[in-house]
FIZA-859507 format. One record per atom (N, C-alpha, C, O): residue in one letter; atom name; x, y, z. Coordinates in steps of 0.2 Angstrom, whole numbers, plus 5000, padded with zeros to 4 digits. Layout:
residues N
+----+----+------+------+------+
: aa : at :    u :    v :    w :
+----+----+------+------+------+
:  A : CA :    X :    Y :    Z :
...
+----+----+------+------+------+
end
This chain:
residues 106
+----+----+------+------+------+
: aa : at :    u :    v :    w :
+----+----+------+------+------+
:  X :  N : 5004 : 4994 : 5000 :
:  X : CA : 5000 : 5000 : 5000 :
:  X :  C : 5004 : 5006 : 5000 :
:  X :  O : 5009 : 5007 : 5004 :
:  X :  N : 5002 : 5010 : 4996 :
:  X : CA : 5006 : 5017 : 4996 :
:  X :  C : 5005 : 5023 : 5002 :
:  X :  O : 5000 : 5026 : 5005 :
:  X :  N : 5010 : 5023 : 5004 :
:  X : CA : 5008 : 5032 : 5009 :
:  X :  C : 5009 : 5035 : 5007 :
:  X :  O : 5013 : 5035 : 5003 :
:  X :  N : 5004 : 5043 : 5007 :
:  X : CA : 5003 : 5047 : 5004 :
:  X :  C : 5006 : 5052 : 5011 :
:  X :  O : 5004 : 5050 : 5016 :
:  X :  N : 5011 : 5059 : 5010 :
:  X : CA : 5015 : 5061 : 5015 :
:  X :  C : 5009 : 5069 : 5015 :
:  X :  O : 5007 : 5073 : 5011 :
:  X :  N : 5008 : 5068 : 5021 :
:  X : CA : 5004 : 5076 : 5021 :
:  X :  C : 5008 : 5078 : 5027 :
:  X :  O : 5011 : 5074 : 5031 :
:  X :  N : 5009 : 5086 : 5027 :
:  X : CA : 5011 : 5090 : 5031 :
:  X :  C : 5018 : 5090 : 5035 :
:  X :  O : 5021 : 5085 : 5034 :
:  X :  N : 5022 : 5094 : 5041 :
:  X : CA : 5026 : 5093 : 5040 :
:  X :  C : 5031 : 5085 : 5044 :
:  X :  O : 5028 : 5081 : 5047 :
:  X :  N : 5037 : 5085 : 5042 :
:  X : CA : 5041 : 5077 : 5044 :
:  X :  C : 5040 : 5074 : 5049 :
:  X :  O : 5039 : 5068 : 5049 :
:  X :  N : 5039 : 5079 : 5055 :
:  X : CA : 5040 : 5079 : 5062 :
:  X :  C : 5030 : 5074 : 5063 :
:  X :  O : 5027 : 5069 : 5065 :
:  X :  N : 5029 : 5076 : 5061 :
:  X : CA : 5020 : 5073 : 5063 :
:  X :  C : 5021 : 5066 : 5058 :
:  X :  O : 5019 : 5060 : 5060 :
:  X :  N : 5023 : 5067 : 5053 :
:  X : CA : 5026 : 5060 : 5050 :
:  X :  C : 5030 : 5055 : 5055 :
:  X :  O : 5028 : 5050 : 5057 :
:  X :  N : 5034 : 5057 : 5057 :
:  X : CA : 5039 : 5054 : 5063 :
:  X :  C : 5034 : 5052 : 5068 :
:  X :  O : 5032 : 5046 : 5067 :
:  X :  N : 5031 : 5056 : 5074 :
:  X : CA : 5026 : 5053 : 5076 :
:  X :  C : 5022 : 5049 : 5072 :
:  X :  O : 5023 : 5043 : 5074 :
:  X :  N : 5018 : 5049 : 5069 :
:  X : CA : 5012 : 5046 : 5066 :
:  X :  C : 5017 : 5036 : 5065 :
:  X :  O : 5015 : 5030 : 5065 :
:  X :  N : 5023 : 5038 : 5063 :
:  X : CA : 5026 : 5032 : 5062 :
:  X :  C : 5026 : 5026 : 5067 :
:  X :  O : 5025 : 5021 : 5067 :
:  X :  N : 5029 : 5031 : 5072 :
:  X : CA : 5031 : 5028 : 5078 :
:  X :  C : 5024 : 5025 : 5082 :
:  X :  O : 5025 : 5022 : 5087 :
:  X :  N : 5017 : 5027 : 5080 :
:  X : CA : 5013 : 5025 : 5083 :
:  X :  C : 5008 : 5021 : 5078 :
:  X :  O : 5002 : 5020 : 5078 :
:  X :  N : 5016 : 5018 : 5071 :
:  X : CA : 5012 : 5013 : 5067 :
:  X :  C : 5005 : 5015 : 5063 :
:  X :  O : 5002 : 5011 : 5061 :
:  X :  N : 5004 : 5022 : 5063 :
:  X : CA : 4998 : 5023 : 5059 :
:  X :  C : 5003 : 5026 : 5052 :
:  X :  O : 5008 : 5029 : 5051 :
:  X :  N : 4997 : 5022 : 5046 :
:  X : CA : 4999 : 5023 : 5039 :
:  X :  C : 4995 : 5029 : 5036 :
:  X :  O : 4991 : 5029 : 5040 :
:  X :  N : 4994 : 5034 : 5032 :
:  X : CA : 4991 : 5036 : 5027 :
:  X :  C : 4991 : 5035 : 5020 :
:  X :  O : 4995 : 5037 : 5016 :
:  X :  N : 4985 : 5033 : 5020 :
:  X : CA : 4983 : 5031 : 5011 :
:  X :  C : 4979 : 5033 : 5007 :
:  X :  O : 4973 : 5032 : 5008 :
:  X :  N : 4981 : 5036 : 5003 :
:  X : CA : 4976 : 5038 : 4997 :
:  X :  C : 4968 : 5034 : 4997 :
:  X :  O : 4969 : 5028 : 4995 :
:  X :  N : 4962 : 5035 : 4998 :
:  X : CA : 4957 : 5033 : 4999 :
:  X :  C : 4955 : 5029 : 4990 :
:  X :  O : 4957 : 5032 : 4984 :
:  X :  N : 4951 : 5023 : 4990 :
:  X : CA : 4952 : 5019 : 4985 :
:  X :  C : 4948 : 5023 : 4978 :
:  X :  O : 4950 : 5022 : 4972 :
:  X :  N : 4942 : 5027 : 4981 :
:  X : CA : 4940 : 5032 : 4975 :
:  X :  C : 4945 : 5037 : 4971 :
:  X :  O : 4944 : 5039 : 4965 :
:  X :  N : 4951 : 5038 : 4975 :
:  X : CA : 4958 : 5042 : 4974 :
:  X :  C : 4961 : 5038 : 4969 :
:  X :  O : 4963 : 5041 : 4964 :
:  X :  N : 4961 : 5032 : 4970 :
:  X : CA : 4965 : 5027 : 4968 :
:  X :  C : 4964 : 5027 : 4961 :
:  X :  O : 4968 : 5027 : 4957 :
:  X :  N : 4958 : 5027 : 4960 :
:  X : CA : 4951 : 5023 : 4955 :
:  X :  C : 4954 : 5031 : 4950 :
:  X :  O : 4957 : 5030 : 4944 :
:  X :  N : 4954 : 5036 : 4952 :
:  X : CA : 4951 : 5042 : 4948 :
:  X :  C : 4960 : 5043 : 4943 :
:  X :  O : 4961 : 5044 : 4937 :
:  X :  N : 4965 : 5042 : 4950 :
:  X : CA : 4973 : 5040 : 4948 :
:  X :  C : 4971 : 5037 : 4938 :
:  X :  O : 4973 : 5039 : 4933 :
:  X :  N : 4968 : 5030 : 4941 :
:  X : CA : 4970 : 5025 : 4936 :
:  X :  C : 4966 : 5027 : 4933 :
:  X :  O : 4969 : 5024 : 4928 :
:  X :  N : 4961 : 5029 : 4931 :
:  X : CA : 4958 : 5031 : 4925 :
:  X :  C : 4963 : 5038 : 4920 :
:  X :  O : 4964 : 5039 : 4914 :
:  X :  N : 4964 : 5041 : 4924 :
:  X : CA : 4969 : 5049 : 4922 :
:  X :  C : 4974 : 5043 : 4917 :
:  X :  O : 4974 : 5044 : 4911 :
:  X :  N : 4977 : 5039 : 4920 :
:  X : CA : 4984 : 5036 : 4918 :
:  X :  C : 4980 : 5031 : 4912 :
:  X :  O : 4984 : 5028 : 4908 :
:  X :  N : 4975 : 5030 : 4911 :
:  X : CA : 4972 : 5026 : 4906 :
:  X :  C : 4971 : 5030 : 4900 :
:  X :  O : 4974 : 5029 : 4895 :
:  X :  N : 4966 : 5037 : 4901 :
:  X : CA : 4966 : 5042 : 4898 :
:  X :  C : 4971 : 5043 : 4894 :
:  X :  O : 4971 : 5043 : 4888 :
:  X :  N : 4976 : 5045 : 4899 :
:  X : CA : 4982 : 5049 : 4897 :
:  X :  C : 4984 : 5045 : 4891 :
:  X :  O : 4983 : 5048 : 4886 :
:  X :  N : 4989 : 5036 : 4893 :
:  X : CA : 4989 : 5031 : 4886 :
:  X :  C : 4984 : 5030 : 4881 :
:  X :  O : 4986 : 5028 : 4876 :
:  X :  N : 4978 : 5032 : 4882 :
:  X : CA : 4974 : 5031 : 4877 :
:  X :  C : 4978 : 5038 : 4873 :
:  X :  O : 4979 : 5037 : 4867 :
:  X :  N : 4979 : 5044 : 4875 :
:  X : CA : 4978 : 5049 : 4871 :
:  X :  C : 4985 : 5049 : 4871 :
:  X :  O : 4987 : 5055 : 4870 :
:  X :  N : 4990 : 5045 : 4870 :
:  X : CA : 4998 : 5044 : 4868 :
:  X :  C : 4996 : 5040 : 4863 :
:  X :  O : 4999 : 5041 : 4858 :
:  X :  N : 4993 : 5036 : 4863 :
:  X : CA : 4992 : 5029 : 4856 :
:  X :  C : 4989 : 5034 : 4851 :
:  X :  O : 4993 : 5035 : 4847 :
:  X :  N : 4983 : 5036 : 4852 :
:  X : CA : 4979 : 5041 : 4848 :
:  X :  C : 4986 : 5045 : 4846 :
:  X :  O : 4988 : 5043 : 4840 :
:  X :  N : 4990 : 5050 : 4849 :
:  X : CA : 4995 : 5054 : 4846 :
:  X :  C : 4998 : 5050 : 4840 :
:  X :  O : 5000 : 5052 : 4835 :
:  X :  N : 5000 : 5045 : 4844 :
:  X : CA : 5006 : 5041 : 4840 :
:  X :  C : 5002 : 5039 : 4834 :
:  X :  O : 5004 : 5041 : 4829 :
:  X :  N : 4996 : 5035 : 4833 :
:  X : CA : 4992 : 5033 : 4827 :
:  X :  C : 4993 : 5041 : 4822 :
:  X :  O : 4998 : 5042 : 4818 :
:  X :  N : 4988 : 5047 : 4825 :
:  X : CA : 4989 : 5053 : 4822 :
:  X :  C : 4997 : 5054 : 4816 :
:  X :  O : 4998 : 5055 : 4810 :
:  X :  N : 5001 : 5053 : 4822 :
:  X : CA : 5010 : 5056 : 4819 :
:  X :  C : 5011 : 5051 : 4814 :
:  X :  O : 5015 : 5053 : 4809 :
:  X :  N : 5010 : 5046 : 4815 :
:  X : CA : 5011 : 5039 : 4809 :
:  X :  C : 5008 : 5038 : 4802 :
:  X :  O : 5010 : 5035 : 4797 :
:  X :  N : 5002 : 5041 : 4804 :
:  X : CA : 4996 : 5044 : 4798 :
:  X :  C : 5001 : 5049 : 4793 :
:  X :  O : 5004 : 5047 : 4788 :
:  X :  N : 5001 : 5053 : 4796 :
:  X : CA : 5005 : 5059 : 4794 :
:  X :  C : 5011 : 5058 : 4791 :
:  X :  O : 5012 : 5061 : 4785 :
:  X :  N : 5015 : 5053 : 4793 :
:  X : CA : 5022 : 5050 : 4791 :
:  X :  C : 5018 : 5047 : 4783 :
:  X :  O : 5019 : 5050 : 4778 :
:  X :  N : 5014 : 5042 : 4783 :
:  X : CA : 5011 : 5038 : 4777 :
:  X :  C : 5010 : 5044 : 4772 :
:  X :  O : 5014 : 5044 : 4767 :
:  X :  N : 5006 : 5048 : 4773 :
:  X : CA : 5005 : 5054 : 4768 :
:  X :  C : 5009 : 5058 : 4768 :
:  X :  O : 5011 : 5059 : 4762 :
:  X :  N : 5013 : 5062 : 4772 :
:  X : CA : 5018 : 5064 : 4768 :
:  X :  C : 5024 : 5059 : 4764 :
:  X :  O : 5027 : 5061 : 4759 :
:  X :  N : 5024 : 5054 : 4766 :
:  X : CA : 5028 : 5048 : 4759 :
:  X :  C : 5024 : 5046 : 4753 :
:  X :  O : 5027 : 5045 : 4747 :
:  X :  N : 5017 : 5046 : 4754 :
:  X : CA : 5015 : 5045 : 4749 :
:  X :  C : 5014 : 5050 : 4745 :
:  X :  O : 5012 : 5050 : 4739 :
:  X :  N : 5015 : 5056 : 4747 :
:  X : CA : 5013 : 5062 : 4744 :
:  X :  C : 5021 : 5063 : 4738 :
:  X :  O : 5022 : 5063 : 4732 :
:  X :  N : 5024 : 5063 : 4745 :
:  X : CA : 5034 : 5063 : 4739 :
:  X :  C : 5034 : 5060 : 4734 :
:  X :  O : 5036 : 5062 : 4729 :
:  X :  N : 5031 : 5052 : 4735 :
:  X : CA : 5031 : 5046 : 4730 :
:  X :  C : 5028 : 5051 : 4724 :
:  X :  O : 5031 : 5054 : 4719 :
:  X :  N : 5022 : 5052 : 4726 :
:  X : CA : 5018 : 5056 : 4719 :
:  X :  C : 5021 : 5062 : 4715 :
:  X :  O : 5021 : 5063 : 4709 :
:  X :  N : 5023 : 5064 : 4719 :
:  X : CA : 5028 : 5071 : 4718 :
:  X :  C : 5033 : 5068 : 4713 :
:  X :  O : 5033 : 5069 : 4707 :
:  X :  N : 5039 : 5063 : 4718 :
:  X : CA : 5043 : 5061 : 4713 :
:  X :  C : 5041 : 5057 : 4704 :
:  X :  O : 5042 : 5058 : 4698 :
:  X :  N : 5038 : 5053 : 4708 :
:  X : CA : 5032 : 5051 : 4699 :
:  X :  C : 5032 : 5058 : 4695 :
:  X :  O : 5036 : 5058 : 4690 :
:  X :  N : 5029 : 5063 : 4697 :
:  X : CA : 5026 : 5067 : 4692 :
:  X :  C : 5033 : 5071 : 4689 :
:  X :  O : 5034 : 5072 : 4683 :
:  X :  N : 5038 : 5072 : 4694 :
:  X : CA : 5044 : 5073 : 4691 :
:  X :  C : 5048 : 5070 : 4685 :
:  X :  O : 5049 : 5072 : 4679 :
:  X :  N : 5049 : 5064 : 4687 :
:  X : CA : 5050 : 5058 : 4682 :
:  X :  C : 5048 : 5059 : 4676 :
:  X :  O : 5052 : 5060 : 4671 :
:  X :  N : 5041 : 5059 : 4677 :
:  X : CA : 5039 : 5058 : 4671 :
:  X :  C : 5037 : 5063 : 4665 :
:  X :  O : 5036 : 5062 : 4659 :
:  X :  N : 5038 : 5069 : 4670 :
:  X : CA : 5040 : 5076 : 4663 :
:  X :  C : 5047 : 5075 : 4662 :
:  X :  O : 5049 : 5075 : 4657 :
:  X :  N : 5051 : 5075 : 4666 :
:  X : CA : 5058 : 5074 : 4664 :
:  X :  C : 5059 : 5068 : 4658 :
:  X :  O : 5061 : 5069 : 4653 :
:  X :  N : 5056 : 5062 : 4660 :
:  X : CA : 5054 : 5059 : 4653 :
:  X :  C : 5050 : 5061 : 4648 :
:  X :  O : 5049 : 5056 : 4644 :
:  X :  N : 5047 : 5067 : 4646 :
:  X : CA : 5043 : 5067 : 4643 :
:  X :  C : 5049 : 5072 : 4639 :
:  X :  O : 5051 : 5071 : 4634 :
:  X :  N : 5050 : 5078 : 4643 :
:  X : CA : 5055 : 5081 : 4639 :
:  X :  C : 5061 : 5079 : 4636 :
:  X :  O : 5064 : 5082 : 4631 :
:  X :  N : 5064 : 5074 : 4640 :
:  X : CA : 5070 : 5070 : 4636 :
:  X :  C : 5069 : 5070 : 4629 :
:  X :  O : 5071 : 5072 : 4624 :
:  X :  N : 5062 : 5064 : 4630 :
:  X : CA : 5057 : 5061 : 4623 :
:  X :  C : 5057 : 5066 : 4617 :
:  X :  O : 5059 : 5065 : 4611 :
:  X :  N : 5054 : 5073 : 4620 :
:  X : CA : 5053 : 5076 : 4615 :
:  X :  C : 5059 : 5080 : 4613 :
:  X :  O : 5060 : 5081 : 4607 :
:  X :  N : 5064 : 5081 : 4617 :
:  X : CA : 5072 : 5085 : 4615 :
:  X :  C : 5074 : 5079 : 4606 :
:  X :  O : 5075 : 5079 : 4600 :
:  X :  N : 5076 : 5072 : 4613 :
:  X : CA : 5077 : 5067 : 4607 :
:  X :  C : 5074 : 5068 : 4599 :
:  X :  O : 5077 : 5070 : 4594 :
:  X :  N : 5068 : 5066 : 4600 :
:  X : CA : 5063 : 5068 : 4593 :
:  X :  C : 5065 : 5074 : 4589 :
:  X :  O : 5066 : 5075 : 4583 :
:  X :  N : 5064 : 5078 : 4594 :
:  X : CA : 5067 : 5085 : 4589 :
:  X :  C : 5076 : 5087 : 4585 :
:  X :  O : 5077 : 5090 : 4580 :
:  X :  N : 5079 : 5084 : 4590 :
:  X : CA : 5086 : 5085 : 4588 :
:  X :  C : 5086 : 5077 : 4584 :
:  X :  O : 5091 : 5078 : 4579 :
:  X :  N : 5084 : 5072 : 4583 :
:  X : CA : 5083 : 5067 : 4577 :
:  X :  C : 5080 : 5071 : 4569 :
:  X :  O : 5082 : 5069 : 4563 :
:  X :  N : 5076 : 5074 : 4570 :
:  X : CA : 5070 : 5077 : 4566 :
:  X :  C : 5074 : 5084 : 4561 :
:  X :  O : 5073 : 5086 : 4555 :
:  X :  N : 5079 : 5087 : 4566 :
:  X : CA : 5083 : 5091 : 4566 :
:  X :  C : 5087 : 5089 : 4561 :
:  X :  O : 5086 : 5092 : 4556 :
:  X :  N : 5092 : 5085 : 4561 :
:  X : CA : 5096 : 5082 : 4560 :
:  X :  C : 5094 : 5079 : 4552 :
:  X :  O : 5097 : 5081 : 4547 :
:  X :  N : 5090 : 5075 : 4553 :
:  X : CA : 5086 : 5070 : 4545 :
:  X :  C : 5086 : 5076 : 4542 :
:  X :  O : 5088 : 5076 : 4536 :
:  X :  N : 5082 : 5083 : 4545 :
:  X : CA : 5082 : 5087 : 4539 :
:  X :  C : 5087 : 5090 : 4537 :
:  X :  O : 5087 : 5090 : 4531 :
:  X :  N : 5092 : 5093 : 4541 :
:  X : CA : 5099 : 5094 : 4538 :
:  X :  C : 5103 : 5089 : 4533 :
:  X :  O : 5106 : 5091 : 4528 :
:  X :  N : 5102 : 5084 : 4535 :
:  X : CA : 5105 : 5079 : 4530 :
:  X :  C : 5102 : 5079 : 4523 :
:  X :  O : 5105 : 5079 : 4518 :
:  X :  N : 5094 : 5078 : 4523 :
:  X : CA : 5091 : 5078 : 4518 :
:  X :  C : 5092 : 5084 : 4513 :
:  X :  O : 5091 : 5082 : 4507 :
:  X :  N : 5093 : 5092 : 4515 :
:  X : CA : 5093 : 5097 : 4514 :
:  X :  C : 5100 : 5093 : 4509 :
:  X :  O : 5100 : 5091 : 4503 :
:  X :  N : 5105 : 5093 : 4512 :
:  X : CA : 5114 : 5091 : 4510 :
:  X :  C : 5113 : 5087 : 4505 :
:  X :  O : 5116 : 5089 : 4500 :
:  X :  N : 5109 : 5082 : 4504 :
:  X : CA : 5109 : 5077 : 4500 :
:  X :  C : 5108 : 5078 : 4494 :
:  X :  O : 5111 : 5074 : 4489 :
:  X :  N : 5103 : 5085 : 4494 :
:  X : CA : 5096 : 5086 : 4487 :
:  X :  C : 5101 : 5092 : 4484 :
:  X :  O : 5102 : 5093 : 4478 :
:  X :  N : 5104 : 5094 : 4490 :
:  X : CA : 5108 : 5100 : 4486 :
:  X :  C : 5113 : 5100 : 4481 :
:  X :  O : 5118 : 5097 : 4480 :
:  X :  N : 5111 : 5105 : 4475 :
:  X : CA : 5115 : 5105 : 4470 :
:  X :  C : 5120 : 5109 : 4470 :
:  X :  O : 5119 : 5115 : 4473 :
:  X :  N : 5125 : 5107 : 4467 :
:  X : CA : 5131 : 5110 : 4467 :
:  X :  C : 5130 : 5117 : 4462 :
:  X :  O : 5127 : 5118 : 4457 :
:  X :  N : 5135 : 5122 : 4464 :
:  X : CA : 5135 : 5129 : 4460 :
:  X :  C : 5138 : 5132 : 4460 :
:  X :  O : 5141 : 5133 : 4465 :
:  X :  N : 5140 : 5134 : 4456 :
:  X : CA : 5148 : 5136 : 4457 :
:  X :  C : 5146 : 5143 : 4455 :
:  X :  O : 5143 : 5145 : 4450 :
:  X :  N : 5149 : 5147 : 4462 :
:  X : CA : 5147 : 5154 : 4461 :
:  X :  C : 5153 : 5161 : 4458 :
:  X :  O : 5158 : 5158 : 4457 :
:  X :  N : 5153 : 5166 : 4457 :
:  X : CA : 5157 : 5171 : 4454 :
:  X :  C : 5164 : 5169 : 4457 :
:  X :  O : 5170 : 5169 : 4454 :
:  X :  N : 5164 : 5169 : 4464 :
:  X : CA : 5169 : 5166 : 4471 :
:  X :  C : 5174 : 5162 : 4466 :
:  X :  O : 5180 : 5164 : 4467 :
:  X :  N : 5173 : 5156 : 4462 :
:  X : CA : 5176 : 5150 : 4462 :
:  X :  C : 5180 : 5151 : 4455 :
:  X :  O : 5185 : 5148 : 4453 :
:  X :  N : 5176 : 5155 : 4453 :
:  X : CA : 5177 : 5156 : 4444 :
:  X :  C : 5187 : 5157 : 4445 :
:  X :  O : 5191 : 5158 : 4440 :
+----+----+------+------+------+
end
């Protein structure tokens, strides 16, 4: 059983010496262990809350990171394509081109 210390040492010293205990009354006890239950429920509740949070913020990054990707992929694609398209036409231009021999060369 717990003693609960009221008032000053000296009346504790007596009250010792004549074997008397004091203890928190059982409704005290009761009202203790509900506060200490509350209290853990509302730490689980916290921790569920912060863990929630953790998940959506990751999944949110995920999504973010995807959506990066995927324009970065998207502009690679189109650079590629254009600098390919780019190219075929200049060759093709060179290809078709007729020779001319201008006033310069005479």
């Amino acid at each position: 059983m717990e003693s609960v210390c009221f008032g000053p040492p000296s009346f504790h010293q007596r009250a010792n010496e004549c074997r008397i205990e004091f203890a928190a009354p059982e409704h005290m006890r009761r009202i203790q262990e509900s506060h200490l239950l509350q209290s853990l429920k509302m730490a689980v509740v916290l921790a569920m809350v912060v863990h929630g949070m953790g998940l959506l913020v990751k999944t949110l990054w995920g999504v973010q990171e995807r959506r990066f990707s995927a324009t970065f992929e998207t502009m690679r694609s189109a650079a590629i394509s254009m600098t390919t398209a780019f190219v075929f036409c200049l060759l093709s231009i060179h290809r078709h081109a007729r020779p001319e021999t201008g006033l310069a060369f005479i």
